[in-house]
C-alpha positions, 0 to 999 in steps of 0.5 A: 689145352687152351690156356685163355678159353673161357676167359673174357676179351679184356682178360684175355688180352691182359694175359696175352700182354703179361705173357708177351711182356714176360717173353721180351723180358727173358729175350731182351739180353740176347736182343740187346746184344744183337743191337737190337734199337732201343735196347741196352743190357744192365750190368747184370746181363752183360756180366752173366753174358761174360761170367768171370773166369779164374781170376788171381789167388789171394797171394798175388792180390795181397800185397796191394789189398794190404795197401789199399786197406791201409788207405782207409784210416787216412780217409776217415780222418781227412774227411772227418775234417770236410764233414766238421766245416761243411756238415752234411750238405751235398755240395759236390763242386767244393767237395771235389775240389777239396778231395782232389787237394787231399791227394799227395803230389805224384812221385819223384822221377825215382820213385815212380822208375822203381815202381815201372821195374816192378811192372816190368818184372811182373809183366814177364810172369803174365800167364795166358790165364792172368792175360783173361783175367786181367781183362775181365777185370779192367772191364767189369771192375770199372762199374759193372761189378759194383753195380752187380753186388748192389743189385744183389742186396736190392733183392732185400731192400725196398725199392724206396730204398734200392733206388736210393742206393743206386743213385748213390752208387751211381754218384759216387763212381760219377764223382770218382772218373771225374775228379780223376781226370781232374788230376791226371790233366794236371799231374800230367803221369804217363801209363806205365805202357807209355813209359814202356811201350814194349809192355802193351804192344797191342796199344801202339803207343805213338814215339813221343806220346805224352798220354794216356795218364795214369795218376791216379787210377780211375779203377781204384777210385771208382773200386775204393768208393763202392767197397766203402758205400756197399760195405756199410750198406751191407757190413757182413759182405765187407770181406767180399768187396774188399777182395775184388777190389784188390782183383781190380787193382792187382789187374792194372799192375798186371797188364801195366795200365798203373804202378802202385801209388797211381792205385794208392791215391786213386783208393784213398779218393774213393775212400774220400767219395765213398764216405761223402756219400754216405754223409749226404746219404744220411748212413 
């Protein structure tokens, strides 16, 4: 049957664009992928191309969900502070540098070798399962994953408002990698794996090498900041925010990419961001 018989030019030609446009809609992940001109896959498609597998029990991520949990009390108070002098008014340049003196100075040389053995002890448990997980989780746990549970609340929100979210989002892992690297340039911290290259052999650590550095760490910045932004956007889901970022952060302890104050300081300067932009948001 002829879908379009009877039906006048200019209609037709407007079904045939719809249908058209439909089609390049459904193809354009597997476009995109194919490197395609032009074409870049959303968070969304590369995440339903590389779903997640089995990722780590709750017993193994509860220790540094616990301490991660636990940076949250600090941040509310320290940025209690920020919002009395400074209000509402985003000024992201002084509130960087503001957060950035929030964070407490890198451990001693003590403190952080005890914190490589516990690496070391843990990376002599890695599975061929942790291993997959643990990638999954340092790619996707960087922005896509966050950006994955907004897009599940904007199928209820009005756009107005899904826009407004996704620039905050948006915003906030932006501020968290840089005020990040900000600290790792200054602090000077080297990766576990550089400390010990036989941890991540695949890197092939020159002898002598400085960097990369790891304090504090990116992931648990840009984590900490989402997880405090989407959990007020949508508090019922709060739970749900807070176990993947303990996936995220038991996954760099894992694979040696950060000991446990490298993810400590990066969680309570996203805790910093996340509630910034919620001030300036007006949540």
């Amino acid at each position: 049957m002829n879908v379009l018989r009877g039906i006048k030019w200019p209609y037709a030609v407007i079904a045939l664009i719809a249908v058209a446009a439909a089609s390049f809609g459904l193809l354009r992940p597997q476009l995109a992928a194919a490197g395609f001109p032009g074409l870049k896959l959303s968070a969304t498609d590369r995440i339903k191309q590389d779903p997640p597998p089995a990722l780590f029990t709750d017993a193994e991520i509860a220790p540094i969900g616990k301490l991660a949990d636990a940076q949250r009390t600090k941040a509310d108070a320290l940025f209690a502070q920020w919002r009395k002098a400074h209000g509402t008014t985003r000024d992201d340049r002084a509130f960087a540098a503001w957060a950035a003196r929030q964070i407490p100075a890198p451990p001693t040389v003590k403190q952080r070798t005890a914190e490589l053995h516990q690496v070391q002890a843990l990376a002599k448990t890695r599975t061929a399962a942790g291993k997959k997980a643990a990638g999954w989780l340092e790619l996707n746990g960087k922005k896509d994953v966050w950006k994955l549970y907004l897009h599940d609340r904007s199928e209820l929100t009005p756009a107005a408002q899904d826009t407004a979210e996704k620039a905050e989002l948006k915003a906030a892992l932006s501020l968290a990698k840089t005020v990040c690297d900000q600290l790792a340039a200054k602090d000077k911290q080297p990766a576990p794996y550089v400390l010990d290259p036989s941890l991540r052999p695949e890197k092939h650590i020159k002898h002598g090498a400085k960097g990369p550095y790891s304090y504090p760490s990116r992931h648990a910045a840009r984590s900490a900041a989402a997880v405090t932004l989407l959990g007020a956007l949508s508090p019922h889901r709060a739970q749900d925010y807070e176990w993947m970022r303990a996936e995220v952060l038991y996954s760099r302890l894992y694979m040696a990419g950060h000991v446990t104050s490298d993810l400590t300081a990066g969680t309570l300067l996203g805790d910093l961001i996340g509630d910034y932009e919620l001030a300036v948001g007006g949540h």
